[in-house]
C-alpha positions in Angstrom: -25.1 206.5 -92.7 -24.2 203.0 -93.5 -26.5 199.9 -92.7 -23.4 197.9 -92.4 -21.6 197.9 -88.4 -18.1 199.3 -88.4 -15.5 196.6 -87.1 -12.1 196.9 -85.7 -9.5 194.9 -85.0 -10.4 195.2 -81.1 -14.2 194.4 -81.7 -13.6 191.6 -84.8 -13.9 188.6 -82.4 -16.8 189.5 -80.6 -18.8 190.7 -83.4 -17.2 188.5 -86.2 -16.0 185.3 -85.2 -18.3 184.6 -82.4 -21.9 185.8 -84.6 -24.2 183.4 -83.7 -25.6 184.7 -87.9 -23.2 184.7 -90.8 -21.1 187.6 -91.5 -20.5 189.4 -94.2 -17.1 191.4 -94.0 -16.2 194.1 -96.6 -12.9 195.2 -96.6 -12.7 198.4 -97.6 -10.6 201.7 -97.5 -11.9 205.7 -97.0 -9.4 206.6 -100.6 -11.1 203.2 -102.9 -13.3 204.5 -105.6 -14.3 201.3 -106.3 -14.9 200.8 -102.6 -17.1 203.7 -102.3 -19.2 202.2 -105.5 -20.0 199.2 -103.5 -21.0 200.8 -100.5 -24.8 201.0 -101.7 -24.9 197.5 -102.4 -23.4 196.5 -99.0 -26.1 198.7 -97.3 -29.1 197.1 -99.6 -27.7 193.9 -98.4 -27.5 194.4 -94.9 -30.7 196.0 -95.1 -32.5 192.9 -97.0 -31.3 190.0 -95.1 -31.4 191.3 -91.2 -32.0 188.8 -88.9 -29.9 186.5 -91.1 -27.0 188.0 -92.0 -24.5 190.6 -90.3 -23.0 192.8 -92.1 -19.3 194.4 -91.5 -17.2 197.0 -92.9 -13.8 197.1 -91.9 -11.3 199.7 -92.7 -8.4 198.5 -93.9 -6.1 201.4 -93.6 -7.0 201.4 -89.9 -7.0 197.9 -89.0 -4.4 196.6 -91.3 -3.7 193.3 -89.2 -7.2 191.9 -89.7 -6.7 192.1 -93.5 -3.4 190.6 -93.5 -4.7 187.6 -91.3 -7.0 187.1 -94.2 -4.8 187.2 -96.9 -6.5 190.3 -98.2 -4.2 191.8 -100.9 -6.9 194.1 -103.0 -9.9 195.9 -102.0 -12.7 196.1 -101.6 -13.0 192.0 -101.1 -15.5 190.7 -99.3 -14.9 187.9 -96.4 -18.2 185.6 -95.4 -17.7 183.8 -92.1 -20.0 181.3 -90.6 -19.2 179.7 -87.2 -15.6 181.6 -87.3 -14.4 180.1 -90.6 -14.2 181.5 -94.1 -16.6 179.9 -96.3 -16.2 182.5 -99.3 -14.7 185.6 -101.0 -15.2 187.6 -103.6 -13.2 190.6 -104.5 -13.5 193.7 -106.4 -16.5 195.5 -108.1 -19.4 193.7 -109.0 -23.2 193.8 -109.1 -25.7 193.2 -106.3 -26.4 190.1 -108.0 -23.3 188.8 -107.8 -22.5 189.8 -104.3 -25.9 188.2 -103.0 -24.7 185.2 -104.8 -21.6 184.8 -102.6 -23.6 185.1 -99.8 -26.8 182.8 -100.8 -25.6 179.3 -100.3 -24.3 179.6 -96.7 -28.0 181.1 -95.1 
């Protein structure tokens, strides 16, 4: 079981753009290999900075009109919103070093 909440496109305002915390979205899609790869490091994340940081996953596949209001064109990307406005991405396969980097800076 996944430390990160699943989103949908019917739950994104409430538990996205209205977060009182930063949120960390990951795209993602049940067929991604390198999607399925990340998923630890997501978990770790969520897991390491509760209280400060939410942390999403939202199926793309399923909730396709989220990712195109986001420009997402690749998976798995990775969306971090703060008061209901991007303030950065990264996309595709990294380490958890990287990914905690993205996040760092805006907590």
């Amino acid at each position: 079981m996944s430390s990160a909440l699943d989103v949908t496109e019917s739950t994104w305002d409430s538990t996205v753009l209205q977060s009182e915390t930063p949120v960390l979205v990951d795209f993602w899609a049940p067929w991604c290999g390198p999607c399925k790869a990340m998923g630890p490091y997501v978990d770790k994340l969520a897991e390491e900075y509760a209280g400060r940081l939410s942390v999403v996953k939202l199926d793309t596949q399923d909730n396709p009109e989220v990712a195109a209001r986001y420009g997402i064109t690749g998976i798995p990307a990775f969306v971090l919103i703060k008061g209901g406005e991007v303030v950065a991405q990264a996309m595709g396969s990294m380490q958890y070093a990287a990914l905690k980097e993205t996040v760092d800076p805006h907590l």
